[in-house]
C-alpha positions as CSV (number, residue, x, y, z in Angstrom):
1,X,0.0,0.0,0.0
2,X,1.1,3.2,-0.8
3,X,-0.1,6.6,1.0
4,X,0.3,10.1,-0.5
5,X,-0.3,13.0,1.3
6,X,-1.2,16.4,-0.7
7,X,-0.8,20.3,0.1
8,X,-0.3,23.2,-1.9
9,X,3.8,23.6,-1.8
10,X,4.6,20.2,-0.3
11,X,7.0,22.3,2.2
12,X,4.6,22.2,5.5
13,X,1.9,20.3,5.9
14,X,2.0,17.2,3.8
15,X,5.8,16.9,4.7
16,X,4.4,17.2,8.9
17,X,2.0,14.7,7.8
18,X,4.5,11.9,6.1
19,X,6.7,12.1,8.7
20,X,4.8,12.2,11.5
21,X,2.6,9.4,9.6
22,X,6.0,7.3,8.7
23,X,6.9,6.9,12.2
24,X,3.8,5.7,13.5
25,X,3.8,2.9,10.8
26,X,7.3,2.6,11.6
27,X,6.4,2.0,16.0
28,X,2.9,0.1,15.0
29,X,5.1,-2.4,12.7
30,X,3.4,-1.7,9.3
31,X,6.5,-1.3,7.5
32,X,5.1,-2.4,4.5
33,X,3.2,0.9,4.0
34,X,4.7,3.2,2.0
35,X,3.8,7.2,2.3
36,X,5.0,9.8,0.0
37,X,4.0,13.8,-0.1
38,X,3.7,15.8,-2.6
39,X,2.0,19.3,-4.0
40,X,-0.5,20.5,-6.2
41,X,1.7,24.0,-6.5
42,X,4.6,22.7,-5.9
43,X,8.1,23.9,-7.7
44,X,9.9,20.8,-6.3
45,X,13.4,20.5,-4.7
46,X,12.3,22.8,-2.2
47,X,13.6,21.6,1.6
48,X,10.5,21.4,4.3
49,X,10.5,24.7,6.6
50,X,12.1,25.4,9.5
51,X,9.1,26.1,11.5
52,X,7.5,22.8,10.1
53,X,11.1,20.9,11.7
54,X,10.7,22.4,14.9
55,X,6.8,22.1,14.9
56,X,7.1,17.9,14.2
57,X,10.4,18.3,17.2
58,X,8.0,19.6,19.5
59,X,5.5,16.4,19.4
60,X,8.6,14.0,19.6
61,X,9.5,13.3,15.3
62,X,12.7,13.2,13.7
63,X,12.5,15.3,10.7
64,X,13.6,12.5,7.8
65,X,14.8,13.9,4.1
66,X,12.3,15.8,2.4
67,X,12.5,17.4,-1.2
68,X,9.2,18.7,-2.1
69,X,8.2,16.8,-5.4
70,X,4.6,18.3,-7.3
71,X,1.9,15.8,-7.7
72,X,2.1,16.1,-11.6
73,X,5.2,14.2,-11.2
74,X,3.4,11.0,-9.6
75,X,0.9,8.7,-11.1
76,X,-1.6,9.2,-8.1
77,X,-3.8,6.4,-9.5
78,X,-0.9,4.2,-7.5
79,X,-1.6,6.0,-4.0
80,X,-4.5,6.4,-1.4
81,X,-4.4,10.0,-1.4
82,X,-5.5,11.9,1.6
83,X,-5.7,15.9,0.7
84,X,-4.9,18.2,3.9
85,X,-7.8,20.3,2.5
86,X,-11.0,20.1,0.7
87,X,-9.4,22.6,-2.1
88,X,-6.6,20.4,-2.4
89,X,-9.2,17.4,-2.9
90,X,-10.7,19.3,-5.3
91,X,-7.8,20.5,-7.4
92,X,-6.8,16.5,-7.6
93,X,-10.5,14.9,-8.7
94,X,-10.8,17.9,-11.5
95,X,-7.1,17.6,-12.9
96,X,-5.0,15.0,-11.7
97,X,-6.6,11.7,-10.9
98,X,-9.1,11.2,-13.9
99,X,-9.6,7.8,-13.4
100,X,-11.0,8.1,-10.0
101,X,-14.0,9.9,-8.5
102,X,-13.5,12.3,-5.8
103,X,-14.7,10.6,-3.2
104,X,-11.6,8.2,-3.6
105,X,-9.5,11.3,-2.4
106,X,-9.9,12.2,1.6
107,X,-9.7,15.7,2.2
108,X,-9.3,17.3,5.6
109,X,-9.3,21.3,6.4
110,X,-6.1,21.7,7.7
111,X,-5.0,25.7,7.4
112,X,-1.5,26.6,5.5
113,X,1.0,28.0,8.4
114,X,3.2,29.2,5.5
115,X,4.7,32.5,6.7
116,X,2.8,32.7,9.8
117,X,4.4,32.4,13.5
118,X,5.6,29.7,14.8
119,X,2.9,28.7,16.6
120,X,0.4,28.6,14.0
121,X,2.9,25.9,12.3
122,X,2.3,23.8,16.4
123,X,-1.3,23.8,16.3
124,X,-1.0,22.5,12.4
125,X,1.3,19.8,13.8
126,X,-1.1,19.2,16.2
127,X,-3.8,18.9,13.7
128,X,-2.1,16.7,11.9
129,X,-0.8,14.1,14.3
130,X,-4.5,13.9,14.9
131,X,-5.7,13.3,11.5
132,X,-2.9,11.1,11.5
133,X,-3.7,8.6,14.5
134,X,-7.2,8.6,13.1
135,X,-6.3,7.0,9.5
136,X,-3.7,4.7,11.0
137,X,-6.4,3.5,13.9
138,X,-9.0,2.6,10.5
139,X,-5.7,1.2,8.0
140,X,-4.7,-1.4,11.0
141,X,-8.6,-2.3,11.6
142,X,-9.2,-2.5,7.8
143,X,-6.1,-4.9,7.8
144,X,-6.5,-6.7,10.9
145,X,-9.9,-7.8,9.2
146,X,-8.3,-9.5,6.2
């Protein structure tokens, strides 16, 4: 299985989101899931922000290698794709994934830090470890039942 995670510049949140995600694969011993980030506006090459490093530091994650990468560069029909807003969502089921519907593509309201305080970058962190420990609570139970 392979899990992307989607943003607008792939240098905050979706990076926040693989890592943080990664790692609690990583301690649950899922290993064989895969998760990759990416961005619908994305230049690439772009390192993850500072504020995003200390933000993921601050809930106990090591920040791993990160190069943001644009979504055009993927072949999303190979991922389950969970966008860290409904306009991201969008943006994918109009353009980039034609051969799925949108609701194949799980969208969450996470707001964009970018170039706001640190602490706005903590509570996304926050936010995100959530929606994180909710889709890895339903992935185990969905493969548990198998």
């Amino acid at each position: 299985m392979k899990i992307l995670f989607v943003c607008t510049g792939n240098t905050c949140r979706s990076p926040m989101a693989k890592m943080i995600f990664a790692q609690k694969l990583k301690k649950a011993g899922a290993n064989y899931i895969k998760v990759f980030s990416a961005g619908v506006s994305s230049s690439g090459g772009k390192e993850m922000t500072k504020e995003s490093v200390v933000a993921i530091k601050k809930l106990g994650y090591r920040k791993e290698r990160h190069k943001s990468t644009n979504v055009n560069s993927l072949n999303l029909n190979e991922f389950k794709i969970f966008a860290l807003t409904n306009a991201h969502k969008a943006v994918l089921a109009n353009n980039g994934v034609k051969s799925r519907s949108a609701s194949d593509i799980i969208g969450f309201d996470i707001a964009d830090p970018f170039h706001m305080p640190q602490a706005a970058y903590d509570e996304c962190a926050v936010q995100i470890e959530k929606f994180c420990e909710a889709i890895l609570k339903e992935i185990l139970t969905v493969e548990i039942k198998k």
